[in-house]
C-alpha positions as CSV (number, residue, x, y, z in Angstrom):
1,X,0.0,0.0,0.0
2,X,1.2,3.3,-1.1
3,X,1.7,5.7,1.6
4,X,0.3,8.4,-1.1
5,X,-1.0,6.9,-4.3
6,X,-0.9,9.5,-7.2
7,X,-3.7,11.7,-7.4
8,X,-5.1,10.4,-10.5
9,X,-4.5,6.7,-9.3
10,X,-8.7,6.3,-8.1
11,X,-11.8,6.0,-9.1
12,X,-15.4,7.7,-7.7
13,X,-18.1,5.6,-6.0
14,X,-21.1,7.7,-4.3
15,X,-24.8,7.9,-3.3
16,X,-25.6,11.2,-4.8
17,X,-25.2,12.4,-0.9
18,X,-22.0,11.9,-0.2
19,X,-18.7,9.9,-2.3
20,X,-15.4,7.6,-1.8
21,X,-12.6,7.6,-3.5
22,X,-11.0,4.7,-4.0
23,X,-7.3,3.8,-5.1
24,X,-6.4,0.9,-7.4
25,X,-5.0,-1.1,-4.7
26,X,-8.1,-1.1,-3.2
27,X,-7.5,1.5,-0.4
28,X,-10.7,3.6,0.3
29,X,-8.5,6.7,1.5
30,X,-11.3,9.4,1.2
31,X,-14.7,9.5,2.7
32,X,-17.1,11.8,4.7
33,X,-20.2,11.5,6.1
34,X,-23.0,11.9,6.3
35,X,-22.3,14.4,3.3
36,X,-19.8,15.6,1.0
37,X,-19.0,18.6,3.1
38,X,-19.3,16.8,6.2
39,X,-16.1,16.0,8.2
40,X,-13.7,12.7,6.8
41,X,-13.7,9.1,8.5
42,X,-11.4,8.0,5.6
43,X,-8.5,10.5,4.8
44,X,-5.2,9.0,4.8
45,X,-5.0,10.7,1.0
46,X,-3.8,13.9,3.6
47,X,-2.5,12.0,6.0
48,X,-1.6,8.8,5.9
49,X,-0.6,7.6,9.6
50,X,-3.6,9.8,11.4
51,X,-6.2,10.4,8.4
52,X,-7.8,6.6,7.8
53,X,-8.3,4.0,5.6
54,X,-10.1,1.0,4.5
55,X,-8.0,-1.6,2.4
56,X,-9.2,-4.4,1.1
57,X,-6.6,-6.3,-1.3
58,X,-4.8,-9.3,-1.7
59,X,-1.8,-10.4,0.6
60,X,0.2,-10.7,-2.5
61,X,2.8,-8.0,-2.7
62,X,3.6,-8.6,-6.6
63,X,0.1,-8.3,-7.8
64,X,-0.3,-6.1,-10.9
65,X,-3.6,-3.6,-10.3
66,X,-6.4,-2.9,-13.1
67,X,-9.4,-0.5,-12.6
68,X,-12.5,0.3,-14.9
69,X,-16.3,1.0,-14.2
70,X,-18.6,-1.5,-14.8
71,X,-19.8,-0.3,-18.7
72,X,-22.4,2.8,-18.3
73,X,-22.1,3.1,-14.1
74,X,-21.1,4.4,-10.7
75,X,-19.7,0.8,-10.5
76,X,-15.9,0.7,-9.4
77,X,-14.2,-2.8,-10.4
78,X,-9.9,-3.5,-9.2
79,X,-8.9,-6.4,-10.5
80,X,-5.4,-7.9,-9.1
81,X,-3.6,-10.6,-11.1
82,X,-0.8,-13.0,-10.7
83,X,0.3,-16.3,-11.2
84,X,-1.3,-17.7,-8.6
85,X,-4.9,-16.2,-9.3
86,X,-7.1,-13.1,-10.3
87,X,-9.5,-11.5,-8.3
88,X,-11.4,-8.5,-8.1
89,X,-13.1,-6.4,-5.7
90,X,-16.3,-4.6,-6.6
91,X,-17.1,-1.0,-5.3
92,X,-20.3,0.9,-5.4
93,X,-22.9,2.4,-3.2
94,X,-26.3,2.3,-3.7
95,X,-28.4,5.5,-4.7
96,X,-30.2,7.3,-3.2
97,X,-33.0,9.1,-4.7
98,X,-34.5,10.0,-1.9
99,X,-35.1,14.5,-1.8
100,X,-34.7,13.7,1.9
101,X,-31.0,13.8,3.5
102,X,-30.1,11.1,5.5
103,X,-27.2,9.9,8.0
104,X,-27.3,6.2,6.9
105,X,-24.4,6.1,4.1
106,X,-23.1,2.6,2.6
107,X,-20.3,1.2,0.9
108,X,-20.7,-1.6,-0.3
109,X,-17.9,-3.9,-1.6
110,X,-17.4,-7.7,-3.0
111,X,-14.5,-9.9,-3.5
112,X,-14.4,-12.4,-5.8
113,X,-12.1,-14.7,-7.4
114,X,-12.1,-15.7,-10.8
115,X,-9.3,-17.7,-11.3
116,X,-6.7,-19.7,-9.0
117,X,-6.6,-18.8,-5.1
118,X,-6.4,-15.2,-3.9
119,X,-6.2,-14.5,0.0
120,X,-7.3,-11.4,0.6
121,X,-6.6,-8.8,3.2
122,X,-8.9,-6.4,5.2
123,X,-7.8,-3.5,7.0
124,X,-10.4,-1.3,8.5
125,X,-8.9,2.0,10.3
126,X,-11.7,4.7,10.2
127,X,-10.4,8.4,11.9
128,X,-13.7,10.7,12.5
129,X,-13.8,14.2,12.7
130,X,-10.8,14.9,10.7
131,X,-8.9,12.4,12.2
132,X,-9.2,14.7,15.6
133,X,-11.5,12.3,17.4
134,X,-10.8,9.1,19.2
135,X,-13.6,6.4,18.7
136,X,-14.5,3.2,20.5
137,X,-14.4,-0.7,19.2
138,X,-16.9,-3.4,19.9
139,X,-16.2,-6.6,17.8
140,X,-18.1,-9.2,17.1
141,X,-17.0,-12.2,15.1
142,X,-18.0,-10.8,11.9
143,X,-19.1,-6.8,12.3
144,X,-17.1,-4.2,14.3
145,X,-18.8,-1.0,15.3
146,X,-16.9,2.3,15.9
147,X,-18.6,4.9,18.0
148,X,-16.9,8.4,17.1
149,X,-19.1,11.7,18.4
150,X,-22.1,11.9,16.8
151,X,-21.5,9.1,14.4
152,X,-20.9,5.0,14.0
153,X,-19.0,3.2,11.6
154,X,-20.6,-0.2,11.0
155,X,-18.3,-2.8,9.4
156,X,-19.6,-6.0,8.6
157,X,-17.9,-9.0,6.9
158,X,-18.7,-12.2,5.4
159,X,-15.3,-13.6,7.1
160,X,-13.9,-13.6,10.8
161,X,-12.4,-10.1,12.4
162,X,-9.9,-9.6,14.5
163,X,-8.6,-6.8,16.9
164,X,-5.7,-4.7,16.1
165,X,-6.1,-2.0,19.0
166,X,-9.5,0.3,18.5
167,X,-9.2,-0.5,14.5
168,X,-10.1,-4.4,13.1
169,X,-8.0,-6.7,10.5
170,X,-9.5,-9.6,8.8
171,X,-8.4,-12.4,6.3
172,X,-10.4,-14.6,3.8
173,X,-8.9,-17.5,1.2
174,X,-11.0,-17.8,-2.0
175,X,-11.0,-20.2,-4.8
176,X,-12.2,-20.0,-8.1
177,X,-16.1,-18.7,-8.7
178,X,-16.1,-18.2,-4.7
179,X,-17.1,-14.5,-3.0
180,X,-16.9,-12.7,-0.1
181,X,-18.4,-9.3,0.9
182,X,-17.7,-6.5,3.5
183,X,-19.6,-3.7,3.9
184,X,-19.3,-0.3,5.9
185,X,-22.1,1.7,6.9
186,X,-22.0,5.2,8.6
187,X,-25.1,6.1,10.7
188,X,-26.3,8.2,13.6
189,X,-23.9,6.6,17.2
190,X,-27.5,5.7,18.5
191,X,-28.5,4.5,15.1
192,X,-30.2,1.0,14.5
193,X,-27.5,-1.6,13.1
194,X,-28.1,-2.4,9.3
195,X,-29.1,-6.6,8.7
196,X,-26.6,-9.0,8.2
197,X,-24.8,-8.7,4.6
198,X,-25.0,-12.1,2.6
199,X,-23.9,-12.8,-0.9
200,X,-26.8,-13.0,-2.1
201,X,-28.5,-9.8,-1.0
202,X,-25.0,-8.2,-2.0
203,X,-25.1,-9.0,-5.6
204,X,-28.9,-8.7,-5.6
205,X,-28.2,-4.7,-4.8
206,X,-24.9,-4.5,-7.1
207,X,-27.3,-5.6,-10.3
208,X,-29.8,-2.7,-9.1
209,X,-27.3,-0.4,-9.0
210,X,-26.0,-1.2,-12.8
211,X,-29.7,-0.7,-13.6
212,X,-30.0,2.5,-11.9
213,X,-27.1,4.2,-14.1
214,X,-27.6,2.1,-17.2
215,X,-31.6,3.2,-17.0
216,X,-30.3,6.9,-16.3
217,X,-27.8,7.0,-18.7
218,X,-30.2,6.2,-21.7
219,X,-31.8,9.3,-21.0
220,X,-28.9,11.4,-22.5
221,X,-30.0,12.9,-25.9
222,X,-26.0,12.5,-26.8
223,X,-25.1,10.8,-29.9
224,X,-21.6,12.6,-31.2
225,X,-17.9,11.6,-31.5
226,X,-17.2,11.1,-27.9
227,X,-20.0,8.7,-26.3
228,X,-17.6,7.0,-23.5
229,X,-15.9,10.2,-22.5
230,X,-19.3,12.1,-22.2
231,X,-21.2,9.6,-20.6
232,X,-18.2,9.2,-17.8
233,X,-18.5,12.8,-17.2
234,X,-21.8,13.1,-17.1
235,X,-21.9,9.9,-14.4
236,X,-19.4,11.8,-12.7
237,X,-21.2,15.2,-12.1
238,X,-24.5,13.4,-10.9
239,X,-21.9,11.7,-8.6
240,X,-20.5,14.7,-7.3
241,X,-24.1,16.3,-6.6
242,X,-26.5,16.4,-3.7
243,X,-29.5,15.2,-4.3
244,X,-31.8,16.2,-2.2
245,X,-31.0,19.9,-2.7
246,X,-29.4,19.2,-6.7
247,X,-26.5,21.5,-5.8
248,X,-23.2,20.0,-7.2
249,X,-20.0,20.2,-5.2
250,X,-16.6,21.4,-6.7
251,X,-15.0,18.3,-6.7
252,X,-15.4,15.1,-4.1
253,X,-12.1,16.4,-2.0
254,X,-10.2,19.3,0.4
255,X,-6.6,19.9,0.4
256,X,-5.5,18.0,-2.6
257,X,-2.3,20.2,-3.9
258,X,-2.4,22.5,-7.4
259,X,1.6,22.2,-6.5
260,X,2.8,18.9,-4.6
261,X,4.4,20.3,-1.1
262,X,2.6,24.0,-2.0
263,X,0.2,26.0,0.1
264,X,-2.5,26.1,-2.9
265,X,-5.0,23.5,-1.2
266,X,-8.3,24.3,-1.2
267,X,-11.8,22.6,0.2
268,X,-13.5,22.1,-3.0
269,X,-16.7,20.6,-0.9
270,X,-19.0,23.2,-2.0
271,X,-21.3,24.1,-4.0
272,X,-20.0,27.1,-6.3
273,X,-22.7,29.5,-8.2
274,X,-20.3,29.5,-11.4
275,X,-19.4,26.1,-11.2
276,X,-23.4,24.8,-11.2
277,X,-24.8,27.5,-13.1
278,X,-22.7,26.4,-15.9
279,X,-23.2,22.8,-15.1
280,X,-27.3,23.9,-16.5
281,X,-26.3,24.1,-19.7
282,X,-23.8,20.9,-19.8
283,X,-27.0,19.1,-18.4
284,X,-29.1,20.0,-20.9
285,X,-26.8,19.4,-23.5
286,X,-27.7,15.8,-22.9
287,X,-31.3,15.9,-22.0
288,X,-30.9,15.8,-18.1
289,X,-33.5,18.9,-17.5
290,X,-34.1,16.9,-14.1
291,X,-31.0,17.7,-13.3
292,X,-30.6,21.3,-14.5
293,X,-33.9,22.0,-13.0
294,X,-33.2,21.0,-9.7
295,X,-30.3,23.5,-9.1
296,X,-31.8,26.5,-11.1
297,X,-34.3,26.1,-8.5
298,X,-31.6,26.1,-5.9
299,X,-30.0,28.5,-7.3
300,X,-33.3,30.5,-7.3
301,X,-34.0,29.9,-3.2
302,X,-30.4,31.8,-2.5
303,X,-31.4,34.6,-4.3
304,X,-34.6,35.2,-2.8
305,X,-32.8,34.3,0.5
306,X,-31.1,38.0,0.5
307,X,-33.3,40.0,-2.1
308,X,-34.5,42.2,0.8
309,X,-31.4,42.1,2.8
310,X,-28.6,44.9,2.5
311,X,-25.5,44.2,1.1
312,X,-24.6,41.5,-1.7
313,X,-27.1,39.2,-3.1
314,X,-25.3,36.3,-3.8
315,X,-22.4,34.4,-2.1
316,X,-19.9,33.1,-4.6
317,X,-20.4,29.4,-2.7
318,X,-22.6,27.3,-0.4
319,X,-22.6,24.1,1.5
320,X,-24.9,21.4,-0.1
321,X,-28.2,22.7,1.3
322,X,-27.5,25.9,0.7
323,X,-25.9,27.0,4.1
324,X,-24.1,30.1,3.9
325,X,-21.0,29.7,6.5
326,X,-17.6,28.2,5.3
327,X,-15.7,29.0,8.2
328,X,-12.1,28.2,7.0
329,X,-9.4,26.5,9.7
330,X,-6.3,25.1,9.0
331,X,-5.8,21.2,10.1
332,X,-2.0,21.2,11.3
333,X,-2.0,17.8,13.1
334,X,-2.3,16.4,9.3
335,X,0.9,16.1,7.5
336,X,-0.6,16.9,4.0
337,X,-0.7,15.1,0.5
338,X,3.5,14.3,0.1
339,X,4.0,17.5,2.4
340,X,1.1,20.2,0.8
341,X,0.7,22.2,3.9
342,X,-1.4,23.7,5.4
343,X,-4.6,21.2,4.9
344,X,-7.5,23.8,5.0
345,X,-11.2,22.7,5.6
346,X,-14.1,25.6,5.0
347,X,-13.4,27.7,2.5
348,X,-12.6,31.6,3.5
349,X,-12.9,32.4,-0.6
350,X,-16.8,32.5,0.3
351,X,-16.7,35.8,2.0
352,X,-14.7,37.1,-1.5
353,X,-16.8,39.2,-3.7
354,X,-16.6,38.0,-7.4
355,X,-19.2,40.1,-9.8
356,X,-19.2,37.2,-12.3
357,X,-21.7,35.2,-10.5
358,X,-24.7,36.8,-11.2
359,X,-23.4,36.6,-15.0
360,X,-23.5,33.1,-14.4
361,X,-26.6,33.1,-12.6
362,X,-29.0,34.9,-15.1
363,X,-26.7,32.7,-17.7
364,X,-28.5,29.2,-15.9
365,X,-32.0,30.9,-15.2
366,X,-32.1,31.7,-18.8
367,X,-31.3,28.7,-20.2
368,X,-33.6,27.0,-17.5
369,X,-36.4,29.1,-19.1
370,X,-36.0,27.3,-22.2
371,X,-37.0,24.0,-20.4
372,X,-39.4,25.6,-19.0
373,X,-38.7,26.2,-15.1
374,X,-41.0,28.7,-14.2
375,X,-39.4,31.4,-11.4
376,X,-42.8,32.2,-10.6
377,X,-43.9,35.7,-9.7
378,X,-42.0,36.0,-6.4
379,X,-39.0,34.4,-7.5
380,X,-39.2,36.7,-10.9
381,X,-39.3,40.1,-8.4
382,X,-36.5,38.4,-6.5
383,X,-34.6,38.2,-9.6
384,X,-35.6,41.5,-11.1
385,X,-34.5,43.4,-7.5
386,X,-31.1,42.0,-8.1
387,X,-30.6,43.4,-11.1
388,X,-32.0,46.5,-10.1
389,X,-29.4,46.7,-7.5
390,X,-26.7,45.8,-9.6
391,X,-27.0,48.7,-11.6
392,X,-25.3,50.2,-8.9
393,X,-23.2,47.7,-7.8
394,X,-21.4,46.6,-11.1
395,X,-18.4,49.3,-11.4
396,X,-16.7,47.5,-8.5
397,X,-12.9,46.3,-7.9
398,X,-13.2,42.3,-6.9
399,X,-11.0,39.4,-6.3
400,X,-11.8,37.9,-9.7
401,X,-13.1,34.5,-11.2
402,X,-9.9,32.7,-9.8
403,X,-10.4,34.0,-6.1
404,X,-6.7,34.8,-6.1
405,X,-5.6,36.2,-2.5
406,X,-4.0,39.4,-3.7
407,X,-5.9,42.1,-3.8
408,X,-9.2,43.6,-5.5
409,X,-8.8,44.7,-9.1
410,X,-11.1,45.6,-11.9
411,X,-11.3,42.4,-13.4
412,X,-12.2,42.1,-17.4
413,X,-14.1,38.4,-16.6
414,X,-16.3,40.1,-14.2
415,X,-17.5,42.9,-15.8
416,X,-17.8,40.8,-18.8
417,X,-20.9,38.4,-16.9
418,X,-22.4,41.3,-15.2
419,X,-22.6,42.2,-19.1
420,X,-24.7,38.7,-19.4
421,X,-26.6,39.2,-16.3
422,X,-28.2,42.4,-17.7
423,X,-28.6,41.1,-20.9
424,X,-30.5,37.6,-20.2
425,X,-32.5,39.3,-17.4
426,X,-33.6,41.9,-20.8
427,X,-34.3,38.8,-22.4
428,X,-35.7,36.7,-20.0
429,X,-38.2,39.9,-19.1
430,X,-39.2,40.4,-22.7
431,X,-40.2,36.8,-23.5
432,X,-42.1,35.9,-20.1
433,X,-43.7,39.6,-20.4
434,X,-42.6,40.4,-16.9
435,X,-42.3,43.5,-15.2
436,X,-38.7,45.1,-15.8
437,X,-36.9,48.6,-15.6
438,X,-35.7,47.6,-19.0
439,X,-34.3,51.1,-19.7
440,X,-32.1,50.9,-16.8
441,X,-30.9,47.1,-17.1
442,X,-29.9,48.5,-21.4
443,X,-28.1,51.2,-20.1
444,X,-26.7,49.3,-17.3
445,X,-26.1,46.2,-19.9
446,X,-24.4,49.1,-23.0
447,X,-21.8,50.8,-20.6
448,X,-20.2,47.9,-19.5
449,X,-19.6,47.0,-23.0
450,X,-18.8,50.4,-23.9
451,X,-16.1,50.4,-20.5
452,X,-14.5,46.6,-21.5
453,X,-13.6,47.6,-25.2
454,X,-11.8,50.5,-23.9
455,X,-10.1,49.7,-20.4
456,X,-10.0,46.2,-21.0
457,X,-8.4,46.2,-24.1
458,X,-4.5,45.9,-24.3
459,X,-2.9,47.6,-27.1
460,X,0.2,45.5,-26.8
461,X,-1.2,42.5,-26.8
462,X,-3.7,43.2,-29.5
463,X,-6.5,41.1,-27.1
464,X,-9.0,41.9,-23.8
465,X,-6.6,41.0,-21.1
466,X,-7.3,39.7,-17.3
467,X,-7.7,43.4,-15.3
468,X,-8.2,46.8,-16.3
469,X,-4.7,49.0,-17.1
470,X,-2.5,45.5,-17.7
471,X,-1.1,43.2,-20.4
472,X,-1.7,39.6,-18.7
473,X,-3.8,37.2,-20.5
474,X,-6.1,35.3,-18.5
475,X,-8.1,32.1,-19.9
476,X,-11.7,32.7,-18.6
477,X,-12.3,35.0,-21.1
478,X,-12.5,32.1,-23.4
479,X,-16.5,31.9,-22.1
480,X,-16.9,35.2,-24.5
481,X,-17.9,33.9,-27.9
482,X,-20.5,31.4,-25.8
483,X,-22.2,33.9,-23.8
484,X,-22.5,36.5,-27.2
485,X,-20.7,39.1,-24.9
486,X,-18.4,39.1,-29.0
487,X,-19.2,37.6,-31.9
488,X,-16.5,33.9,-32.0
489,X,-15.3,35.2,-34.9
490,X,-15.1,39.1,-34.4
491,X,-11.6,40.3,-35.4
492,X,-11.2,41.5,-31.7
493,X,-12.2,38.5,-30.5
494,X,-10.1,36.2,-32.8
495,X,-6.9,38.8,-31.9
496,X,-7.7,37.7,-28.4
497,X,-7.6,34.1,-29.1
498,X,-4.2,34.5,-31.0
499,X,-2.7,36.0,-27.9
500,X,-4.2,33.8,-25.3
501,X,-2.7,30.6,-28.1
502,X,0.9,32.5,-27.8
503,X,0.9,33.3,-23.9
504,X,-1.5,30.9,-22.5
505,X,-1.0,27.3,-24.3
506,X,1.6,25.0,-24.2
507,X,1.7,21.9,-26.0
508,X,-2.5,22.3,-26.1
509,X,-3.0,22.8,-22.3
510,X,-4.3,26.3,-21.2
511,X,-2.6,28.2,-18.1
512,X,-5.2,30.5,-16.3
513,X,-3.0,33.3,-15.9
514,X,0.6,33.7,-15.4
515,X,1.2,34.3,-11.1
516,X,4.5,36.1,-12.2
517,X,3.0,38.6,-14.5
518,X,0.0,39.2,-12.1
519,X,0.9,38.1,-8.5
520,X,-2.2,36.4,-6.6
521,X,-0.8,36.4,-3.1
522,X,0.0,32.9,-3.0
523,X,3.4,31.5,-3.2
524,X,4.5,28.4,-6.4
525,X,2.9,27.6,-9.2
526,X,0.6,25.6,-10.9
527,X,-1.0,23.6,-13.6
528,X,-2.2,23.9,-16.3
529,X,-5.9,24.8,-15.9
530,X,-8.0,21.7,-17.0
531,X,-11.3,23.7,-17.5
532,X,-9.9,25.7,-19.2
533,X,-8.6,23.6,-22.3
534,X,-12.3,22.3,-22.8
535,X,-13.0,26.2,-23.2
536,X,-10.0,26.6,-25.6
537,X,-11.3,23.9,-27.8
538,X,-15.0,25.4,-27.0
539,X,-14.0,28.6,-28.3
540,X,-11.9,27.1,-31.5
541,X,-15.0,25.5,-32.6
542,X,-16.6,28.4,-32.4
543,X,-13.9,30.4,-34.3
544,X,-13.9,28.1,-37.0
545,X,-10.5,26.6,-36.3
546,X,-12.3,23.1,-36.5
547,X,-9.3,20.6,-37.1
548,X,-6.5,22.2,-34.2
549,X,-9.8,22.4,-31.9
550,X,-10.2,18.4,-32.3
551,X,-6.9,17.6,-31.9
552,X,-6.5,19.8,-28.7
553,X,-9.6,17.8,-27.2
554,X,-8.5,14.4,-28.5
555,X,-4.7,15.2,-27.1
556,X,-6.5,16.4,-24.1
557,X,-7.9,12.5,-23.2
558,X,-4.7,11.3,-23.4
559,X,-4.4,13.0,-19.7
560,X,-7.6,11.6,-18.0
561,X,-6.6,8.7,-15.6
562,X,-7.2,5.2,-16.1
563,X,-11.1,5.1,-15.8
564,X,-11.7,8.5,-17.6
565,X,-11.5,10.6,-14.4
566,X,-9.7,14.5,-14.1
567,X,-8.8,16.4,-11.4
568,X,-8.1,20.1,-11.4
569,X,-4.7,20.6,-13.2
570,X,-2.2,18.8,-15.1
571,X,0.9,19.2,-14.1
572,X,4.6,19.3,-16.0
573,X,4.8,15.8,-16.5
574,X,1.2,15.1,-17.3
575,X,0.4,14.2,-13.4
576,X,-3.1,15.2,-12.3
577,X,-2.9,17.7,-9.5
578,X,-5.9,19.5,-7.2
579,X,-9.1,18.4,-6.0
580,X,-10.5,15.5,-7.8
581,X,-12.1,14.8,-9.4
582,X,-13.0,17.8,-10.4
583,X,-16.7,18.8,-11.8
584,X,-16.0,21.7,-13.6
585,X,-13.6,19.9,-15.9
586,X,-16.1,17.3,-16.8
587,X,-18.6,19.6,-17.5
588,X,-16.7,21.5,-19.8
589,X,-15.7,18.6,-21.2
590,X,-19.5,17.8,-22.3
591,X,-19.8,21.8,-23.7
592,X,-16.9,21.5,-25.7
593,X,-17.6,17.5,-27.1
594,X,-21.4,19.1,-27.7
595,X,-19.8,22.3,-29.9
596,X,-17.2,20.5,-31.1
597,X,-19.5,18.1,-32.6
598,X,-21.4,20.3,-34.0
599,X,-19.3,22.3,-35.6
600,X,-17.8,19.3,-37.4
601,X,-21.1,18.6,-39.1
602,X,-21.4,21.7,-40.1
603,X,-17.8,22.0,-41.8
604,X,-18.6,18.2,-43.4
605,X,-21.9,19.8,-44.7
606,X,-20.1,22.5,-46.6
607,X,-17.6,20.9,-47.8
């Protein structure tokens, strides 16, 4: 077992309330409960020695490790081979549909055998509360229950356990066609124990599960190019999102490094406007309006939460049920992923003010409209009240898309979306004859156009750059040509796409910005910005540049890990780096295959 497994080196098994990670030697090293943003009870991915883990593997140290999803779902398969046998271990827990949260959380996992004799291995060595919290055993011959504060780890086994201090080991020898099954369940301390596993009502609940996401799945309208990379993100995003409330988090983990031993580690547990207002129009792309309608609605409730309140009227991120408070604190008794210190959990970004959200917002609303997801009266005034107060709040220095540490500028991207939030409320007003201060939301909507083309603009650079009075490039204004803030191929916007192609791209990964040329207040580097090559090749398309936009998206696969996963960032040597996976990247993933596509038809039909 690797003390710290590459990043990339898991795959992503979840209820649609909270998610696992789990490496391909069969280590579950990340898991909270009872939600994603709830503290860990497996984290040895940040620490190994104090954060957790639950291994289950063979005793073999020369086996060689395989990992794919079971065809079409949420169904994690490692297979170990050698020459004395092959056997597999099957990962998954069961959906849950439900709109109403609950504590009871399952993973679910089967070893089988399939040729020769594997012994396998268990290790079960949960750490609640961040690993701060001591817990209590009682063992039985086959189940072990740990008691942590507020919360009970139920491990039961279809083999003997054994003691090993206040954490439990076990052992099982199978043959050929033979299985064995261990689960874990997390519940309320006082909660009821969960019946007796068999393998029987095991494999009963794994084939429901591959009917759940196979049944799902055949709802996607998709039918382009890229089917298996498309379908993998999409399965990944309903993964990474809450169901009850349908507000997608970030990406499944905290603290996972943008530079291995740097300070960049972030809590990516949350539910970001930008990040799920863009996920609407991914969504829809492929028919999920369930989906997209669940969080415009969400979206919707936290605007109407402040639209009589003083003061800003969206927060640039939430916890899963819409909670406002983030509270940020360092965790210094954790060592950190290969040294990234400090390990934060909370997220102090939230208090940041970034103007591009309600860009985004109107952005989702609108194309929620066109599914027809009524705001209704009070959620129309709600929405119309924001946009009255933005026309006096727009002209503001923030912290920018990126939430960099340094500073408040007058950042291009922002201005840009406050452009789109003006113009899709005009729209959105017009078509659903609502009452609007039209006049004011045009005039509101026309200077900021009038104020990006001139401060925005960089002589030097012949292109719109990231801030007001500078020269640096910066990669979110790729969105541009999709939200019709410039026509995709405008001479100023293709000039802007040459510079960001000279400055921004290397060897067809995008940067976000350079930290040298505009310091963020953070010390090192990092990748290159995942997200942000799925816009590139969005905003080829677009442009026309047809043929190096394929080959930047079919070079860019050659980077996912080895079950079609992406974190955050690549880094110099093609390693994943950041939070993973990451559910901005697969959503812009499914924009770019669904433009790409289409503007490959379109070039076959004219030629």
């Amino acid at each position: 077992m690797d003390r710290y497994p590459p990043i990339a080196d898991h795959g992503l098994v979840g209820d649609l309330q909270t998610a696992a990670l789990v490496s391909s030697q069969g280590v579950v090293n990340w898991f909270c409960s009872p939600r994603f943003d709830s503290p860990s009870v497996f984290a040895s991915l940040l620490d190994h020695d104090r954060g957790g883990y639950f291994r289950l593997a063979p005793e073999h140290a020369d086996m060689t490790c395989k990992q794919l999803y079971y065809p079409d779902t949420g169904v994690l398969v490692t297979r170990f081979m050698s020459p004395e046998g092959v056997g597999e271990v099957i990962d998954w827990m069961p959906a849950n549909t439900s709109r109403v949260p609950t504590d009871r959380h399952c993973l679910m996992r089967v070893i089988r055998v399939v040729r020769g004799t594997v012994r396998f291995l268990l290790e079960c060595r949960p750490r609640f509360d961040y690993g701060r919290a001591e817990h209590e055993l009682d063992l039985r011959p086959q189940e072990a229950v740990f008691r942590g504060p507020g919360i009970a780890g139920h491990l039961q086994a279809g083999f003997p356990l054994a003691r090993d201090g206040q954490d439990v080991r076990g052992a099982v020898t199978l043959g050929s066609g033979e299985s064995a099954v261990a689960v874990f369940t997390t519940c309320a301390v006082d909660g009821e124990a969960p019946p007796p596993p068999t393998v029987e009502s095991v494999t009963s609940a794994l084939w429901r599960e591959v009917d759940f996401w196979q049944k799902w799945l055949r709802t996607s309208h998709y039918r382009g190019r890229w089917g298996e990379m498309v379908n993998r993100s999409a399965i990944t995003i309903k993964l990474l999102t809450y169901h009850p409330t349908g507000a997608p988090v970030a990406a499944a983990t905290m603290g996972l490094p943008e530079q291995v031993g740097g300070e960049r580690n972030w809590d990516y547990r949350y539910s970001w406007v930008r990040d799920g207002s863009l996920s609407v129009r991914a969504l829809l792309d492929l028919g999920f309006t369930e989906e997209a309608s669940a969080f415009t609605k969400w979206l919707g409730d936290r605007m109407h939460d402040r639209a009589e309140l003083p003061g800003e009227r969206l927060q640039i991120m939430y916890r899963v049920d819409g909670d406002p408070h983030l509270t940020e604190e360092t965790l210094d008794h954790w060592e950190g992923y290969r040294g990234s210190r400090p390990v934060r959990a909370g997220n102090a970004a939230a208090d940041q003010l970034q103007l591009d959200i309600y860009g985004e917002s109107l952005y989702a609303m609108a194309e929620g409209m066109d599914i027809g997801v009524e705001l209704g009266y009070h959620g129309w005034k709600g929405l119309a009240r924001t946009l009255d107060w933005l026309c006096d709040n727009w002209d503001r220095p923030d912290e920018g898309v990126w939430e960099t540490r340094g500073g408040r500028n007058d950042f291009t991207f922002s201005r840009v979306m406050c452009w789109v939030a003006f113009d899709r409320g005009m729209r959105m007003a017009t078509e659903l004859s609502r009452p609007a201060d039209i006049p004011r939301w045009r005039n509101a909507r026309d200077s900021i156009l009038d104020q990006v083309m001139d401060k925005g603009w960089s002589h030097a650079e012949q292109a719109l750059v990231q801030h007001y009075g500078g020269d640096v490039l910066d990669a979110s204004l790729l969105l541009i040509p999709r939200v019709g803030f410039l026509a995709a191929k405008s001479p100023g916007w293709l000039s802007t796409l040459d510079a960001m192609e000279r400055k921004l791209v290397s060897d067809s990964l995008v940067y976000r910005y350079d930290p040298a040329a505009s310091p963020d207040g953070l010390r090192g580097s990092e990748g290159t910005f995942s997200l942000c090559t799925y816009l590139y090749v969005d905003a080829m398309a677009r442009a026309g540049r047809v043929r190096p936009a394929r080959y930047t998206f079919e070079k860019m696969h050659t980077y996912a890990n080895h079950v079609g996963l992406f974190a955050e960032e690549i880094g110099p040597s093609g390693e994943q780096l950041g939070n993973f996976p990451q559910a901005f990247t697969h959503l812009s993933l499914i924009m770019a295959a669904s433009t790409l596509d289409e503007a490959i038809d379109r070039q076959r039909r004219l030629d």
